[in-house]
KETIGU-180919 format. One record per residue (C-alpha): x, y, z; residue in one letter. Coordinates in steps of 0.1 Angstrom, whole numbers, plus 5000, padded with zeros to 4 digits. Layout:
<sites>
XYZA;...
</sites>
This chain:
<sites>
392746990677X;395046930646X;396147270626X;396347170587X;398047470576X;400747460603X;401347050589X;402047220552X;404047480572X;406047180589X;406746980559X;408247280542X;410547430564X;411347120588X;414947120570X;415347520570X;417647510598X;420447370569X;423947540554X;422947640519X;424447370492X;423447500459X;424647770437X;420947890441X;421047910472X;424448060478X;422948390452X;420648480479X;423948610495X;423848960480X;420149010491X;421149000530X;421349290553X;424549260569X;427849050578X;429348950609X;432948930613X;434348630633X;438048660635X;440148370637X;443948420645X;446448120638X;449948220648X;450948530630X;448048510609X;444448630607X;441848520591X;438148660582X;435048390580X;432448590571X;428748440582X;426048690563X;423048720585X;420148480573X;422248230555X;420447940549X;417148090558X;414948070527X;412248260542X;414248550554X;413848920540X;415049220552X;411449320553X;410249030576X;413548950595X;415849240598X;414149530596X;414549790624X;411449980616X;408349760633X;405249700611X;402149830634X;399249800613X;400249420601X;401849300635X;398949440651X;395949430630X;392849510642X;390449360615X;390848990623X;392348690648X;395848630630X;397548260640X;401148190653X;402347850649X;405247740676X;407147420669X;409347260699X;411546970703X;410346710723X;413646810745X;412847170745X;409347130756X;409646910782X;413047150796X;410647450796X;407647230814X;410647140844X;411547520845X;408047640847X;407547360877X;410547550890X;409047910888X;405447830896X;404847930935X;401747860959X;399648140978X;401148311009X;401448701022X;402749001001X;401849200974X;401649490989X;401549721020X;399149511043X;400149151028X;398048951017X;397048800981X;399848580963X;403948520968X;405448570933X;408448400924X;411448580921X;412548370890X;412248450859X;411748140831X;413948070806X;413848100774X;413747760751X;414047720714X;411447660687X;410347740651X;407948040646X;405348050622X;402948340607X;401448320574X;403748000561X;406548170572X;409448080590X;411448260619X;414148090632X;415547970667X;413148170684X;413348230717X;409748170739X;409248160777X;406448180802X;405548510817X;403148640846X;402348620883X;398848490891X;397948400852X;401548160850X;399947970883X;396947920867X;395447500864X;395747550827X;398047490800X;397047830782X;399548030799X;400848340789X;403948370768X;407348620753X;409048590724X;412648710716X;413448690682X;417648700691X;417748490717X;419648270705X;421948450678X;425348350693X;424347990687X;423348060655X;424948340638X;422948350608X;419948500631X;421548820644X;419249040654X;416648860641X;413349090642X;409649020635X;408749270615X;410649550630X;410249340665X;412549170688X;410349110718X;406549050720X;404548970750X;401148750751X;398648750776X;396148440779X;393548640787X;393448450824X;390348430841X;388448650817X;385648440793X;385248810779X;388448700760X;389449100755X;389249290790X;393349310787X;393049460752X;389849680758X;392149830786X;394849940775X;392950020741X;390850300762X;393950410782X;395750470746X;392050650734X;392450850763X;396050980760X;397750730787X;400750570776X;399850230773X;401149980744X;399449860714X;397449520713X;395849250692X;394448920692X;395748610678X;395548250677X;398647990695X;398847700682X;401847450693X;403647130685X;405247000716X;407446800694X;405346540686X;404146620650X;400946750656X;399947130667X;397747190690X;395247500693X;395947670726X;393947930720X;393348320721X;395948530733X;396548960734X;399649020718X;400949340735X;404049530725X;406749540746X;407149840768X;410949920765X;411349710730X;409649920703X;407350140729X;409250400742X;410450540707X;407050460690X;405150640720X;407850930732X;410150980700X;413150830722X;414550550746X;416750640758X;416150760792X;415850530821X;412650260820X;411850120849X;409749780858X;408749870893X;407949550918X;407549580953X;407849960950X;405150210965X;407150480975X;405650461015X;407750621042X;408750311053X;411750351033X;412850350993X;414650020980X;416150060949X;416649710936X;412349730939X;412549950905X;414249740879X;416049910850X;415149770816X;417849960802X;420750200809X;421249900838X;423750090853X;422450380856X;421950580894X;418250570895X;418550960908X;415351050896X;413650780916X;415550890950X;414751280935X;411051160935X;410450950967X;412351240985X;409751480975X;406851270978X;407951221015X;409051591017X;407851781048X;406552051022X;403951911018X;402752031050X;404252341053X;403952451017X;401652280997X;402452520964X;406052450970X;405852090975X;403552030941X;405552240924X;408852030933X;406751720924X;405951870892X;409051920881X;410251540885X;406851350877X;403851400851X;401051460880X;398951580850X;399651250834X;399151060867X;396051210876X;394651140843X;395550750844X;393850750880X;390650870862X;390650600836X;392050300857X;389550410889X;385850400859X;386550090842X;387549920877X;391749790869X;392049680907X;395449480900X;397749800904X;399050060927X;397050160953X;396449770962X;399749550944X;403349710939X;403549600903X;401949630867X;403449980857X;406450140842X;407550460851X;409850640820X;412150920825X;411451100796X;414651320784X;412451550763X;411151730794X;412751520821X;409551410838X;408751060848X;405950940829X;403550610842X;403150310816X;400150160821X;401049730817X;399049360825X;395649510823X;393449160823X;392049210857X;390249540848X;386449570843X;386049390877X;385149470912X;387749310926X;388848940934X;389648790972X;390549010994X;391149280968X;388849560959X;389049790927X;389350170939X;386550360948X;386250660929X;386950870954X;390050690968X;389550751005X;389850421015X;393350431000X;396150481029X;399550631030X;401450331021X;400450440988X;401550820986X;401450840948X;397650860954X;396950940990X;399151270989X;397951350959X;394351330964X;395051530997X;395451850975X;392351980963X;393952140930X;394851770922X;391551650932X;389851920908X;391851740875X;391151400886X;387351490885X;387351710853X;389451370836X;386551160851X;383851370830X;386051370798X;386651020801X;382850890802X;381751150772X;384651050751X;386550750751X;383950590777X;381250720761X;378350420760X;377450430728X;381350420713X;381950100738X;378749890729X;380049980692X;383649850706X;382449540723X;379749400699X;382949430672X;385049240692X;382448990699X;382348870664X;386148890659X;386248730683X;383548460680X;385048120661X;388748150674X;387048160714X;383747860701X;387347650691X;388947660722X;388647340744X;389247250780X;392547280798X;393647530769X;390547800777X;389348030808X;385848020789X;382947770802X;381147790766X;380447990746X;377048110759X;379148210789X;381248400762X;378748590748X;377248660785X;380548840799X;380649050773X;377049130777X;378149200814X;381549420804X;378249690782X;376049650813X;379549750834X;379750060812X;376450190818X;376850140859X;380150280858X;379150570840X;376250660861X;378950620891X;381650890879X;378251140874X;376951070909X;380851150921X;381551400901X;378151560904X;
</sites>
């Protein structure tokens, strides 16, 4: 499918990448937001080349390309599908199609205590260059990988994406720090396996509602040109901010204590590996408050003296926080996270009251049963073992069992409430509605779109029986 405002795009900016040569453009000088200094000695001497960031950029502003502070409400606008346009080299493309070969993996054991489900690959994908379009705009030398586990080995070209705006600024100076609106990184989910198109949205959406820390989301359009001249509609993806990008000071006032992307990581007694809880920042950092955590988790005071023991935990984890994630992830059925797969979380170490607090992340699987040999959580839990303490001990204490079910009431008369999520769903249905009819096959997980409207139908019907389930617990 041929995109007609990307081709005006194109033809506009196709020679942006260019040294300014006019007096005009050389004027724009004084309107950039900083300098870098490259320092060139010859013998005895030094000499200053000054390259001012954006040079030779028409379309950059300090507003749309440098600014620190990010633009939510147009970055992440609620009211409509926005479009992204990506240009690649025929090069680039077909270098980032043999890295992706590289990364993708087959099915085997892991995932979890117990085994089973899919081998993810340790690799991460590169990033390649393109051009970067949003409302015929330009940003430049963008850098854009795959992401995921299962959704990146999906038999579909609609596979989920990142974005760095910097990637590439020491090969082209003139795009340090390079932001998008106020953002460097931004993550897109293809929505894989889901012909609701919004279950990863709606997620995190209700986990935000509900006073989880979860990031902000939106949906927008992907169209690319492989480097052939023509774009092509890839269809809709949830833009999701990125956890230790913009996140942690948007969400906790600060980032600057440790963020960690746990993987492999359940805190059994079979042991604690440290490399399992990568450090997105502060890399080298001791990770003390990990060891101070799995030491009381696995603390014999918990035997001997309960009080003691939830006290200690309690003063190195948000429980409260915790126990009210459980609530929300165990009613609307997220079955892709702890308690069955070591991954899809952050934990923060918060510095305003030194607690580390659980990020909810990668929530496309939720609203479901389960899928192969994987089951979402009963509400109850008691099928869940001590390979995964973080639930199992806690659920053993019947203080911590009495929040969990007080959170499950709130949750269905408030943020779950039927009447708000019908409201929820039948909106995004029509958002929704042309961007998902437009999609075609190999670039969609949507078998029409009467199968469209059906799953939604399905995701209101899941409310109501989910609902009815937390009472019968609860009650």
């Amino acid at each position: 499918m041929k995109g007609p405002q990307y081709s005006k795009q194109y033809a506009k900016h196709k020679l942006s990448k260019d040294l300014p040569r006019n007096k005009k453009q050389k004027e724009m000088m004084k309107y950039l937001t900083g300098l870098i200094v490259i320092s060139l000695v010859f013998t005895s001497c030094k000499k200053e080349i000054f390259v001012a960031y954006g040079e030779g950029l028409p379309d950059w502003t300090v507003e749309t390309h440098s600014s620190e502070t990010p633009d939510y409400g147009l970055v992440f606008e609620q009211s409509q599908v926005n479009r992204i346009d990506l240009v690649f080299s025929s090069e680039n493309w077909e270098n980032m199609l043999e890295d992706l070969a590289e990364v993708q993996v087959t099915s085997g054991g892991g995932g979890g205590p117990g085994g089973g489900g899919v081998t993810f690959s340790d690799q991460t994908p590169q990033y390649f260059e393109c051009q970067f379009f949003f409302n015929e705009m330009e940003w430049y030398h963008v850098g854009v990988r795959y992401k995921g586990n299962s959704s990146l080995n999906a038999n579909s070209n609609k596979l989920p994406l990142r974005f760095q705006f910097d990637e590439f600024e020491e090969t082209y100076p003139a795009i340090t720090n390079q932001r998008f609106y106020g953002f460097k990184e931004l993550s897109m989910g293809s929505n894989y396996n889901d012909e609701a198109v919004m279950r990863d949205k709606t997620a995190s959406d209700l986990f935000r509602d509900f006073g989880v820390p979860a990031t902000r989301t939106a949906f927008y359009e992907i169209w690319i040109d492989t480097g052939t001249g023509t774009s092509e509609y890839y269809g809709v993806y949830t833009m999701n901010e990125v956890v230790f990008d913009t996140f942690l000071s948007s969400y906790f006032g600060s980032n600057s204590g440790n963020c960690y992307k746990p993987d492999g990581a359940s805190f059994s007694d079979a042991g604690l590996t440290l490399s399992d809880f990568e450090l997105k920042n502060n890399e080298l950092a001791d990770k003390s408050e990990i060891i101070e955590l799995y030491e009381i988790l696995q603390s014999s005071l918990r035997d001997t003296d309960p009080a003691q023991w939830r006290s200690d935990l309690e003063s190195v984890f948000d429980v409260d926080g915790f126990l009210k994630y459980l609530a929300v992830n165990n009613t609307i059925q997220n079955w892709d996270t702890y308690g069955n797969m070591t991954h899809n979380f952050y934990l923060y170490h918060d510095p305003a009251d030194g607690l580390l607090k659980w990020i909810v992340w990668d929530n496309n699987e939720a609203f479901t049963s389960g899928a192969g040999n994987r089951s979402a959580l009963s509400l109850g839990m008691t099928e869940v073992g001590t390979g995964w303490p973080l639930i199992n001990y806690l659920m053993d204490q019947s203080e911590y069992k009495v929040i969990y079910k007080n959170y499950l009431s709130e949750f269905i008369t408030s943020s779950f409430e039927y009447n708000r999520m019908e409201d929820i769903y039948s909106s995004q249905e029509s958002l929704l509605y042309n961007s998902v009819s437009n999609e075609i096959s190999g670039y969609t997980f949507v078998n029409g779109i009467g199968n469209f409207t059906s799953a939604v139908n399905s995701l209101k019907s899941h409310c109501q029986i989910r609902i009815a389930a937390v009472n019968d617990y609860v009650f």
